[in-house]
C-alpha positions as CSV (number, residue, x, y, z in Angstrom):
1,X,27.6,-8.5,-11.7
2,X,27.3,-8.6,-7.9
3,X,24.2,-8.6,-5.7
4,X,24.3,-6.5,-2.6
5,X,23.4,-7.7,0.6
6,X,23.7,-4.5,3.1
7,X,20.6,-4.0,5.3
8,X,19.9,-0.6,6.0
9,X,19.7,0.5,9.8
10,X,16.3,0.9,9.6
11,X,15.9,-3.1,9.7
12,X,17.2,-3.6,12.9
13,X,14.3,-1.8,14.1
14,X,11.8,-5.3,15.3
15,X,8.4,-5.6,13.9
16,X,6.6,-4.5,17.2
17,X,8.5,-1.4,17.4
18,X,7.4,-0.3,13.8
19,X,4.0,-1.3,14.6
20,X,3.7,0.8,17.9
21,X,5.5,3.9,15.9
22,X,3.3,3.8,12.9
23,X,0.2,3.2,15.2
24,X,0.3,7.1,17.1
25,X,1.5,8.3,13.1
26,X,-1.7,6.7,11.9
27,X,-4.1,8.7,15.0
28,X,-2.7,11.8,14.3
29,X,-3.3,11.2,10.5
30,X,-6.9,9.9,11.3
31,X,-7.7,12.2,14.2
32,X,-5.6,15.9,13.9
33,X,-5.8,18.3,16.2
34,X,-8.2,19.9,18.0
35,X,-9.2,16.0,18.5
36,X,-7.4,14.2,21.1
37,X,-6.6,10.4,21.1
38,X,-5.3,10.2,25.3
39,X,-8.9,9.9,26.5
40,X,-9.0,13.3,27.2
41,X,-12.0,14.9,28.1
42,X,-14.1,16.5,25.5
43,X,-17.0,15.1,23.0
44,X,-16.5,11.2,22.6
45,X,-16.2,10.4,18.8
46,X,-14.4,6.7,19.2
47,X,-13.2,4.0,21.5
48,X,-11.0,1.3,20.0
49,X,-9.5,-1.8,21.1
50,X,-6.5,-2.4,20.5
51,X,-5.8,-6.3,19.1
52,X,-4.0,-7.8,20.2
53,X,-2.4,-5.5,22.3
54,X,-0.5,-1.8,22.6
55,X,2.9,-3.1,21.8
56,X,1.8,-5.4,19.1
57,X,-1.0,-3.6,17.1
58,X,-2.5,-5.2,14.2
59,X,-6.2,-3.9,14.5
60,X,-8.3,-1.0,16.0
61,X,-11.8,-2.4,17.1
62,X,-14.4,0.1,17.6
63,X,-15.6,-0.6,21.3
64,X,-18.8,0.9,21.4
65,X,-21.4,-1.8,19.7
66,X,-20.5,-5.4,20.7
67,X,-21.8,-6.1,17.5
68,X,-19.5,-4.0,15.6
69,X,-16.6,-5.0,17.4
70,X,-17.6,-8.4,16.8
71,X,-18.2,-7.7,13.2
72,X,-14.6,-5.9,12.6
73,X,-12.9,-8.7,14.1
74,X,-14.5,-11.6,12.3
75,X,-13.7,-9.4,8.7
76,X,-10.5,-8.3,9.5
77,X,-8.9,-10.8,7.3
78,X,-8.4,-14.5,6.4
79,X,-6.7,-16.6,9.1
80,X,-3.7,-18.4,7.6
81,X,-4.0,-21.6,10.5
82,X,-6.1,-23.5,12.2
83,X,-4.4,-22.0,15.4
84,X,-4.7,-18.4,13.6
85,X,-8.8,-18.9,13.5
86,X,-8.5,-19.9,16.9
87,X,-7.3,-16.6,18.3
88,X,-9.7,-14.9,16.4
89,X,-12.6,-16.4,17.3
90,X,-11.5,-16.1,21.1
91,X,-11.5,-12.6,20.2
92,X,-14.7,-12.5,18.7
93,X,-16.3,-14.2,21.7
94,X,-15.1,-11.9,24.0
95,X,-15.9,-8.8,22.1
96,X,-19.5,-10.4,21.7
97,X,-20.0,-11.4,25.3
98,X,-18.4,-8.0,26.9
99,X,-15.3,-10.2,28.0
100,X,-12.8,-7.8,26.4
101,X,-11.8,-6.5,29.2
102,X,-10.1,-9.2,30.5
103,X,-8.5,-10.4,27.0
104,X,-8.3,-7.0,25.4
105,X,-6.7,-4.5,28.0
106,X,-5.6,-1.5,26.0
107,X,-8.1,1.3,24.4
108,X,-7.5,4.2,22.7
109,X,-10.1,6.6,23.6
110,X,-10.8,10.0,20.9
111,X,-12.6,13.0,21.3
112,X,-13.2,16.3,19.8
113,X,-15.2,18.2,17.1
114,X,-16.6,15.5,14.6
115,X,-16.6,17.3,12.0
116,X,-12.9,17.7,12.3
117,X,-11.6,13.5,11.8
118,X,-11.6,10.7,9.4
119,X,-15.2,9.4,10.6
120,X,-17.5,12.7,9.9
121,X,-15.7,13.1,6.8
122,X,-16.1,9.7,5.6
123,X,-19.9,10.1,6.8
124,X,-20.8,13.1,4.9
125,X,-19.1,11.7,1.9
126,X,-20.9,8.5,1.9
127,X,-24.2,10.3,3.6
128,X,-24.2,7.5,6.1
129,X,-23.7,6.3,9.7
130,X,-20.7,4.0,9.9
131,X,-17.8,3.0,12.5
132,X,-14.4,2.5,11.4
133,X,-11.9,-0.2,12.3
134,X,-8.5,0.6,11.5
135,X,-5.4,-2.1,10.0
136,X,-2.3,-1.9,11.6
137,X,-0.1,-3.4,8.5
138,X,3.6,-4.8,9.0
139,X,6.7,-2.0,7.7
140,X,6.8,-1.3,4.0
141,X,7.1,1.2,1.8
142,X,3.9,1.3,0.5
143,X,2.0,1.1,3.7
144,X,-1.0,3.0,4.2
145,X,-3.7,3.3,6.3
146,X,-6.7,0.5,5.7
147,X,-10.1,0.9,7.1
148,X,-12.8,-1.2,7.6
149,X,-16.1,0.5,7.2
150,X,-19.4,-1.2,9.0
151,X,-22.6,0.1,9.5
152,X,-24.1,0.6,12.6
153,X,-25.5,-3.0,12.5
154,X,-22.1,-4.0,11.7
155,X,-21.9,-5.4,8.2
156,X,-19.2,-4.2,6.5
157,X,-20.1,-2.7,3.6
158,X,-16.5,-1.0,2.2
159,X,-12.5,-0.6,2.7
160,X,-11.5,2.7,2.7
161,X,-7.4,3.3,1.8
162,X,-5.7,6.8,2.8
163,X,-2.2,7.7,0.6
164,X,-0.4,9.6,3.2
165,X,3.1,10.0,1.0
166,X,4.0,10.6,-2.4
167,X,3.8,6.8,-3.0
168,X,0.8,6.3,-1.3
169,X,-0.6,9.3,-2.8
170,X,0.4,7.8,-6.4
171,X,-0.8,4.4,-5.5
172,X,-4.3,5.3,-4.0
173,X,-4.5,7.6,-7.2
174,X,-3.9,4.7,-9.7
175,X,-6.2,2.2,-7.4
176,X,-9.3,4.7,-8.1
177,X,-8.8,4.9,-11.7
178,X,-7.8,0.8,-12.1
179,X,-11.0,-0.2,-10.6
180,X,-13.2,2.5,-12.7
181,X,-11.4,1.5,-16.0
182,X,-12.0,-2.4,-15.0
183,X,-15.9,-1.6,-13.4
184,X,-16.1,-0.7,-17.2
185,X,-14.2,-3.5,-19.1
186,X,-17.0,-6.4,-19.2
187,X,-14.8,-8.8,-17.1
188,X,-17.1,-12.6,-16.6
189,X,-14.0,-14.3,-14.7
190,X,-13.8,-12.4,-11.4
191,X,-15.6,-9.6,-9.8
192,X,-13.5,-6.3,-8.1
193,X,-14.7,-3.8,-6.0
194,X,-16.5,-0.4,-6.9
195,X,-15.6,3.1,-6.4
196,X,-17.7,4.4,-3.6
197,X,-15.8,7.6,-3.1
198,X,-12.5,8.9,-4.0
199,X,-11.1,12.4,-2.8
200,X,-9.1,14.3,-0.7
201,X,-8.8,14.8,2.8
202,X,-6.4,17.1,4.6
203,X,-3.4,16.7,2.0
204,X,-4.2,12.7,2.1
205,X,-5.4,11.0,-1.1
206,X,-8.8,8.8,-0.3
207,X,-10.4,5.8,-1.9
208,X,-13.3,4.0,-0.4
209,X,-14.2,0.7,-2.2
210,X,-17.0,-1.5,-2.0
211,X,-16.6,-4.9,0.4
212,X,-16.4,-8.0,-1.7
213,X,-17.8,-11.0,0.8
214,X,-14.5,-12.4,1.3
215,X,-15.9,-13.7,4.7
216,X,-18.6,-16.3,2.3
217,X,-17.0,-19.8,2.6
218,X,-14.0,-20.3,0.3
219,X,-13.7,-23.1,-2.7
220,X,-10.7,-24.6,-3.8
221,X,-9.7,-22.8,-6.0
222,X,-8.4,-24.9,-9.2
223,X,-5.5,-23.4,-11.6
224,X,-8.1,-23.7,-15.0
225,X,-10.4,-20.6,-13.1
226,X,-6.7,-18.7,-11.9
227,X,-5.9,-19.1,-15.3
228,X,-8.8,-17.9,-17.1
229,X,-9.2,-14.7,-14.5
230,X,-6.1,-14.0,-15.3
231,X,-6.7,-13.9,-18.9
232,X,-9.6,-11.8,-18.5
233,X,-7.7,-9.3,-17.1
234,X,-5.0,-9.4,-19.1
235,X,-7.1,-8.6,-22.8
236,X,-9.4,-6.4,-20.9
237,X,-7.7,-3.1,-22.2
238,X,-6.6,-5.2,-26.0
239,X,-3.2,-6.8,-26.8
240,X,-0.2,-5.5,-28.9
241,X,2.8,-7.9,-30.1
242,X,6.0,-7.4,-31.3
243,X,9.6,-8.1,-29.8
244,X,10.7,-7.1,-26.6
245,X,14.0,-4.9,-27.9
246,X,11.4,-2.5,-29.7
247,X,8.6,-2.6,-27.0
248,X,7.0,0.6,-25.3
249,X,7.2,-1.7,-22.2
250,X,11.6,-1.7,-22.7
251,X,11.2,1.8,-23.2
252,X,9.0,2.3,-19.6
253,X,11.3,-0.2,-17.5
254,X,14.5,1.1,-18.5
255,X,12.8,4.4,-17.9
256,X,13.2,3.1,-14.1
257,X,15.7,1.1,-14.3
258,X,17.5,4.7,-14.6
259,X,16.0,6.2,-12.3
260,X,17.5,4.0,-9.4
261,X,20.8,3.7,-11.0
262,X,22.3,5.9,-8.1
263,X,22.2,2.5,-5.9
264,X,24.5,-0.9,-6.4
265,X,21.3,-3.2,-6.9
266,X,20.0,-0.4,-9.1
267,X,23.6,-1.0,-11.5
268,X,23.5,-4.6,-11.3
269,X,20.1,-5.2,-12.3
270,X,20.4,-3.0,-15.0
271,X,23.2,-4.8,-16.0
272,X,21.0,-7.9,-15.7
273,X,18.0,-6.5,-17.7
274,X,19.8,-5.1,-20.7
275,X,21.2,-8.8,-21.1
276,X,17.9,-10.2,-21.1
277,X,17.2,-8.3,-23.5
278,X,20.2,-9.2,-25.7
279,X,19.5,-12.5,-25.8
280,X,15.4,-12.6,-25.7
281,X,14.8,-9.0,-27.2
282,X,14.2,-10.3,-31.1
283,X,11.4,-13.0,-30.1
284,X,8.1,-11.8,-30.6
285,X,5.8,-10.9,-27.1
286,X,2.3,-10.3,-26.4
287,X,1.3,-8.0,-24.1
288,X,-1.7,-7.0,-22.1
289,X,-2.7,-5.9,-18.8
290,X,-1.7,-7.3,-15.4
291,X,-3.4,-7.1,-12.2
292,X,0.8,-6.5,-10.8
293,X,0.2,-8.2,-7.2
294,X,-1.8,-10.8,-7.4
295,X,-1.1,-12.8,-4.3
296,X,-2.7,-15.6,-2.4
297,X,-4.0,-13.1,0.0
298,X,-5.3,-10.7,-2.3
299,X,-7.9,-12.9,-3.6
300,X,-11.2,-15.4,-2.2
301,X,-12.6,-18.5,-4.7
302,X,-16.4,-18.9,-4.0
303,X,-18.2,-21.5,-5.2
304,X,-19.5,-18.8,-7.7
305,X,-16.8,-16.9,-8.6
306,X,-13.4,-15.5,-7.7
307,X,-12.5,-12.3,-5.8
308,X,-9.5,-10.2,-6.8
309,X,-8.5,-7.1,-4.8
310,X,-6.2,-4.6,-4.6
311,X,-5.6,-3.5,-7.6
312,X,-3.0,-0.6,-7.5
313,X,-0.4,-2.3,-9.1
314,X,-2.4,-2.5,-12.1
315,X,-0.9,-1.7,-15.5
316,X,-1.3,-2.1,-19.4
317,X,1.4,-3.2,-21.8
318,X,3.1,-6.3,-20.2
319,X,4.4,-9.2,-21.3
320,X,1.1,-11.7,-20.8
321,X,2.0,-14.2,-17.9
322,X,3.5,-11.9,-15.1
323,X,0.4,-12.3,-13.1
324,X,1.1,-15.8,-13.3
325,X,4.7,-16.1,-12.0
326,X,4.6,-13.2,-9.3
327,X,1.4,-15.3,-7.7
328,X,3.8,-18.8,-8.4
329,X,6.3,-16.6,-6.0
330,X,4.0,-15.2,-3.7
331,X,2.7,-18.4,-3.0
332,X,6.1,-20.1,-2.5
333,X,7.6,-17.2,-0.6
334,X,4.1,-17.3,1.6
335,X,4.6,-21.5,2.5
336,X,8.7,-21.2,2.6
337,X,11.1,-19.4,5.3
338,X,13.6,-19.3,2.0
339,X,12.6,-16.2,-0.4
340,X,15.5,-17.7,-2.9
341,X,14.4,-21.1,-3.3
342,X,11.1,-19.5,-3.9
343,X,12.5,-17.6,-6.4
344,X,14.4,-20.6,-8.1
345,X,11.9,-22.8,-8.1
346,X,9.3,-19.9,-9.7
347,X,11.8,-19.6,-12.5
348,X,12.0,-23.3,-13.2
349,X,8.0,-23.6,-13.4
350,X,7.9,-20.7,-16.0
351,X,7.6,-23.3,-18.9
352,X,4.6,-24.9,-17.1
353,X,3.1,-21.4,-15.7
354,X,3.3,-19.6,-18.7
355,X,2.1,-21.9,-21.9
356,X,-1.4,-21.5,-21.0
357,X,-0.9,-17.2,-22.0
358,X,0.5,-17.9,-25.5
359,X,3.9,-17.3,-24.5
360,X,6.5,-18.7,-27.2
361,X,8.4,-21.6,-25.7
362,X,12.3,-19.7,-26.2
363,X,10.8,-16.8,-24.1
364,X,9.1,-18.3,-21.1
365,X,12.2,-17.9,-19.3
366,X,13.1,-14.5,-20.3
367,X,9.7,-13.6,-19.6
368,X,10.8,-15.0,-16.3
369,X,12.9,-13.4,-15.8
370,X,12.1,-10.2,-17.5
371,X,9.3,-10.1,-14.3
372,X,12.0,-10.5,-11.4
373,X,13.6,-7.1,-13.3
374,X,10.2,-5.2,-12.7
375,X,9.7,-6.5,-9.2
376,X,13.4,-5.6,-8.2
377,X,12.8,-2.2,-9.7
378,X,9.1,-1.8,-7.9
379,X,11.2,-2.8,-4.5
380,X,14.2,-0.2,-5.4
381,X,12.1,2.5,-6.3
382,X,9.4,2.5,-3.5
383,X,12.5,2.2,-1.1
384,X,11.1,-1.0,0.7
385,X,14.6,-2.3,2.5
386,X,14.5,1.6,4.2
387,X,10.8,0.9,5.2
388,X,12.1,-1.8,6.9
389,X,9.6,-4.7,4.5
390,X,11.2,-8.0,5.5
391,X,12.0,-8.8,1.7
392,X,13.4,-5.3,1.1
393,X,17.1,-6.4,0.6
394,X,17.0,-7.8,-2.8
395,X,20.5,-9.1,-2.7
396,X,19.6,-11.8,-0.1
397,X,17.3,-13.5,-2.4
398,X,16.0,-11.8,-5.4
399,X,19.0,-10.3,-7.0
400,X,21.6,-13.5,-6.7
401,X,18.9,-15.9,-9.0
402,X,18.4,-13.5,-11.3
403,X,21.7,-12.6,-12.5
404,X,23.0,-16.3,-12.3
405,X,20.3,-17.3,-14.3
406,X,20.3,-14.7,-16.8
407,X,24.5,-15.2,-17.3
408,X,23.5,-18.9,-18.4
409,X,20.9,-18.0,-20.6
């Protein structure tokens, strides 16, 4: 077996450039026609700033409250860096003190009928005021529009995603019904948002979810609470066993394993995964549910309890522990220029990660390994190296550790 290591065009296309493309895709979306987002003149719905700039958009701010603005800004997201929290708080202050123009230069301006964009319809729906700040989130496949909803005294009270694709669609549609299964399931390890709304809107599939208070100050965060969250989730829908050759969960991956066999890395890593499964098929699994991306950044410790979000990865019927390795990888991958050595070094903690779930000790490799099979065949299916995602060519990283270490097996 050989990984392959072609880059589409798409990739040569910079960061920037995708950002400033996807940012007029994302207005029209948000504000069709009649509505106008070149400042022309007609009834003013919005004026954003654009952060940090036009040619390197990462957030819409709405312009009209300093508060707001203010508010958006702070709750955009974490800051990975000291230096990261620096820039934003410059930014805050000069939202706050009326200083943007000088440090925030480009605005969009919108106007037209109300009634007719994403604001009015997100007001009727949640009979409220609000303003909207919009995400500007680096290429991928599964990018989709993510907005910040704050009231008119600018707490933010909920996130509001728009599925603009088929995948998008799919995945907003499975977000809903994730966090309404789990708002039912009697969880006591971590707390996930609520369904506030979820509907359609102009062919695009909506979800608006309550704001956990990710902004509260952060505790460390120590692996006995990870682990028990994790557990929580994964015996909230019940547990099966049985071996992996006869599993439902075999059945579903090869499934789509098959359905991305018209692709080189679709053949080799089904190559890959039906040899796993020679020679870890006949030990006996558990499996339960997983959260299926939960990442550093998805997640907040409080001193009182832990925040999970984004939940529409979610499935039922996994082998227990893959929550457990792909946030051992996402970690690694987050703190290391080298996606491989993450990916190596994930693989040779699976003994440690994965004895706390139960998992036999001859199948914490395979169970491994079995994970980097359904992340390679989430990437090749969603069609993340043609959306440009900077990890979207699995055989520069993924692919190459994987089949070596499932040939020494």
């Amino acid at each position: 077996m050989s990984p392959v290591k072609t880059a589409p065009a798409e990739l040569t296309a910079g960061d920037a450039e995708l950002r400033t493309r996807y940012l007029t895709e994302v207005l029209d979306l948000l504000y069709p026609q009649p509505c106008r987002t070149d400042g022309s003149p007609g009834t003013p719905i919005a004026e954003y700033l654009v952060v940090p700039d036009a040619r390197r958009p990462r957030l819409l701010v709405p312009s009209m409250s300093r508060r707001v603005a203010a508010a958006a800004v702070r709750r955009y997201a974490e800051p990975q860096s000291r230096a990261a929290r620096l820039k934003r708080e410059a930014v805050v202050a000069a939202v706050r003190t009326g200083a943007s123009g000088v440090l925030l230069r480009d605005r969009i301006r919108v106007t037209g009928p109300y009634s007719q964009c994403i604001d009015g319809y997100l007001s009727e729906a949640l009979g409220r005021e609000l303003a909207v700040s919009v995400h500007i989130g680096p290429a991928r496949a599964n990018r989709k529009p993510v907005l910040q909803l704050l009231s008119t005294d600018g707490d933010t009270f909920g996130f509001g995603k728009l599925g603009t694709g088929p995948l998008t669609r799919q995945l907003v549609r499975a977000e809903s019904a994730a966090l309404t299964a789990l708002g039912n399931s009697g969880l006591t390890k971590l707390t996930v948002p609520r369904v506030l709304h979820a509907g359609e809107w102009r062919g695009l599939q909506v979800l608006v979810q309550s704001a956990l208070p990710v902004w509260l100050p952060r505790a460390p965060l120590s692996q006995r609470r990870l682990v028990a969250a994790m557990l929580d989730i994964a015996g909230c829908c019940g547990y099966t066993t049985g071996t992996l050759s006869g599993s439902a969960y075999w059945h579903e991956l090869r499934g789509r394993l098959a359905a991305v066999s018209d692709r080189p890395e679709g053949v080799s890593l089904a190559s890959a995964a039906e040899l796993l499964v020679r020679r870890g098929g006949d030990f006996t699994f558990r499996y339960g549910a997983w959260h299926g991306d939960w990442a550093p950044w998805n997640m907040a410790n409080l001193a009182d309890g832990l925040l999970v979000w984004d939940w529409e990865r979610f499935a039922t019927g996994v082998p227990l522990g893959f929550d457990a390795i792909h946030h051992e990888l996402q970690k690694r991958i987050q703190s290391t220029g080298d996606a491989r050595d993450a990916v190596e070094a994930t693989v040779k903690r699976a003994g440690e990660l994965l004895a706390p779930f139960g998992v036999v000790p001859e199948g914490r490799e395979v169970t491994a390994l079995l994970y980097l099979v359904d992340l390679a065949t989430r990437y090749l299916t969603d069609r993340q190296a043609e959306a440009g995602a900077r990890l979207g060519v699995l055989g520069t990283w993924l692919l190459p550790v994987l089949i070596r270490r499932v040939e020494e097996l």
